[in-house]
N, C-alpha and C positions, 0 to 999 in steps of 0.2 A: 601759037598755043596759049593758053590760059591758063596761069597756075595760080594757086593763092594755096600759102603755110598757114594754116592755124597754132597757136600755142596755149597751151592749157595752165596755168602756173600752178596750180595748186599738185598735179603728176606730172608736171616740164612732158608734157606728152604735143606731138607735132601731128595734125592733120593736114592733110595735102586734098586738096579740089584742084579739078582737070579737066579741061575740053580743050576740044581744036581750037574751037572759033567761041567768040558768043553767039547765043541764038541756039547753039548746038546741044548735043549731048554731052553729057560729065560724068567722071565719076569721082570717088573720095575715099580717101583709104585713114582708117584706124579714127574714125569719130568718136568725140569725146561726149558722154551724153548730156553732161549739162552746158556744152557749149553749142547744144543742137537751134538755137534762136539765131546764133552766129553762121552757123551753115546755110542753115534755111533762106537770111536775108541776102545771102552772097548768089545762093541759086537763082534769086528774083532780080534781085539786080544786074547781073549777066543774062538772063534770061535764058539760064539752060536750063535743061532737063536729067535729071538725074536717072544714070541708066544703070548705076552699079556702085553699092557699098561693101566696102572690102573691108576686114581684119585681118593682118598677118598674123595674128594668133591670136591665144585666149591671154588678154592681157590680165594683170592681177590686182593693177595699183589703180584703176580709175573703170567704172562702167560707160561700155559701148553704147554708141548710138545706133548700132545696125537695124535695131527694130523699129525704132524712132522714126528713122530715116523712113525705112518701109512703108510704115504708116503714113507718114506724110504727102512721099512723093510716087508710089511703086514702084520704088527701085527693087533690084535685084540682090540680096544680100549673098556676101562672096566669102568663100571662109576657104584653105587648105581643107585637103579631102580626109587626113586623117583629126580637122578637128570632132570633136566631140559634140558641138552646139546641132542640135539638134532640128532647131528654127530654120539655120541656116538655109536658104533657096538652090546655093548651087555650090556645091564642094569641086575647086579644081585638082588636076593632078599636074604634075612634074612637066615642065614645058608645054602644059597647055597655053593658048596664047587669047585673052581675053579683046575684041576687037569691036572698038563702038567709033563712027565718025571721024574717021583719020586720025585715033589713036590705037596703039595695041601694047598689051602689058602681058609680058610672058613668067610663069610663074617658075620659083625656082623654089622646090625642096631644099628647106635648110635649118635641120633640127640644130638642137645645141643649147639656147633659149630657153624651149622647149621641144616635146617632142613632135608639134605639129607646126612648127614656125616655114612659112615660106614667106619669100621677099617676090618683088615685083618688078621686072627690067622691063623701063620705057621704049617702047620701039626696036624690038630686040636685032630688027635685021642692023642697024645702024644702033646699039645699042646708047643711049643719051644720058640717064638716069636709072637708078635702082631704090626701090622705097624696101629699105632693111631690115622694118620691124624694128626687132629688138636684140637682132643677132650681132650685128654688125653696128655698131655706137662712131659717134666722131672723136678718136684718140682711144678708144677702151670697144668694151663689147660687154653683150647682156649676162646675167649672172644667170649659173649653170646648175644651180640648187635646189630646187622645185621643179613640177611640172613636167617632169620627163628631165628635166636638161640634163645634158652630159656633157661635159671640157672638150672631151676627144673629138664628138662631133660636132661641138661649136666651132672645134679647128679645122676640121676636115668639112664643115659648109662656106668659112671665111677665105679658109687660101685653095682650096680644090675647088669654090664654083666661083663665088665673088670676085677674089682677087684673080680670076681669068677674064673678067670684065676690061673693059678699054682702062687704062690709068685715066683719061680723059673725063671716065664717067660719073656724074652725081652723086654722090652718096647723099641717101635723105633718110634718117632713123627716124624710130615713132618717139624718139628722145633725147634730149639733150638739157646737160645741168651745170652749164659752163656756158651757157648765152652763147653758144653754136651754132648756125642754122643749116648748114651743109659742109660736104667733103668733097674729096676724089677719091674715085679708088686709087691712083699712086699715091697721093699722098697719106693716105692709110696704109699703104705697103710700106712707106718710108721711115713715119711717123708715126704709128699708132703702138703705145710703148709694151703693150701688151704682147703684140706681136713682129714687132722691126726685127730682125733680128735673131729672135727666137726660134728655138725649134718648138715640135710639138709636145714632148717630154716638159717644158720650162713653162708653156701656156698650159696645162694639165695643173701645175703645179701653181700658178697663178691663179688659176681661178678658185682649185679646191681651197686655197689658202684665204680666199676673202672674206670669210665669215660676216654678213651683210645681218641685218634685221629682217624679217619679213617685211613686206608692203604693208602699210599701215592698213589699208582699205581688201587685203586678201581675201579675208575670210567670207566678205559682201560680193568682191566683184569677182572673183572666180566662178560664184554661181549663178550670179546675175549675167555673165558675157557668154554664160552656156545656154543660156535663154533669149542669146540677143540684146540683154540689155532690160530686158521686163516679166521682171519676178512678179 
């Protein structure tokens, strides 16, 4: 298989691109739009074909490339079904399973984030990797403040779907701020200090208790990611 992590520094935001083979089809989950030069040349130089751009959600702190991509390549823009964007080409639901070129990404409902956050399990029959958005972080998890988020079901989407995942399996967030670049699910079960340990009562109390800044760039890319990316 083909993978390649993008990393955004300016929102420590992580792009993931995927095919089987080269020569193949790919898709790309959570593009960053002014890293869209940096996609584009990875596309050409693999020589794939882009068949599908994904968001796990409406992100806050940096504008999507979904439309970008669109335009450039006709790919298919991929959102969860209760987001809002409107552009959006093809809204999944809950265990749909997205299938291009001897890859498949099965979709998992997991508010918390927010309320339209789904993550994406590689190859579900043999489960390998899960691209988490922003639910599920390496050592922490996404803040539950805006957006729809709620503590309770950021809990009950991490240890009732996630953490039933293989310990074996990947964990790849749309973020990391600690020069991170991947997990397991055990060792997110073992070590992730937010929840090791914890019941649901104690992560409820953790999260409401973080009192964070808003995203610098909120008030731009909440509306811009509802349009895809092009106000």
């Amino acid at each position: 298989m083909v993978f390649r992590q993008f990393f955004d520094p300016v929102s420590s935001t992580f792009t993931y691109l995927l095919a089987s083979r080269r020569g193949g089809e790919a898709l790309i989950i959570d593009p960053v739009k002014e890293q869209l030069g940096g996609y584009l040349a990875a596309i050409d130089e693999l020589g794939v074909r882009l068949v599908h751009a994904i968001d796990t959600h409406t992100h806050a702190d940096h504008v999507t490339a979904l439309g970008d991509l669109r335009d450039a390549t006709q790919c298919t823009t991929v959102m969860g079904e209760r987001s809002k964007a409107l552009c959006v080409s093809r809204k999944v639901s809950e265990n749909e399973v997205l299938r291009m070129d001897g890859i498949e990404l099965k979709a998992l409902y997991t508010p918390g984030h927010t309320d339209e956050s789904f993550s994406f399990v590689l190859n579900p029959r043999r489960p390998e990797a899960v691209f988490t958005g922003d639910v599920l972080l390496i050592r922490g998890s996404g803040r539950t403040d805006f957006q729809g988020g709620d503590a309770r079901r950021s809990w009950d989407s991490i240890v009732n779907k996630l953490f039933r995942l293989p310990d074996e399996a990947t964990v790849y967030p749309a973020h990391d701020y600690n020069g991170c670049t991947a997990s397991r699910i055990g060792d997110e079960k073992r070590f992730n200090p937010r929840l090791s340990g914890k019941s649901e009562a104690e992560y409820i109390r953790i999260m409401d208790s973080l009192n964070l800044p808003n995203p610098a760039m909120m008030d731009v890319a909440v509306p811009a990611n509802l349009a895809c990316g092009q106000l």
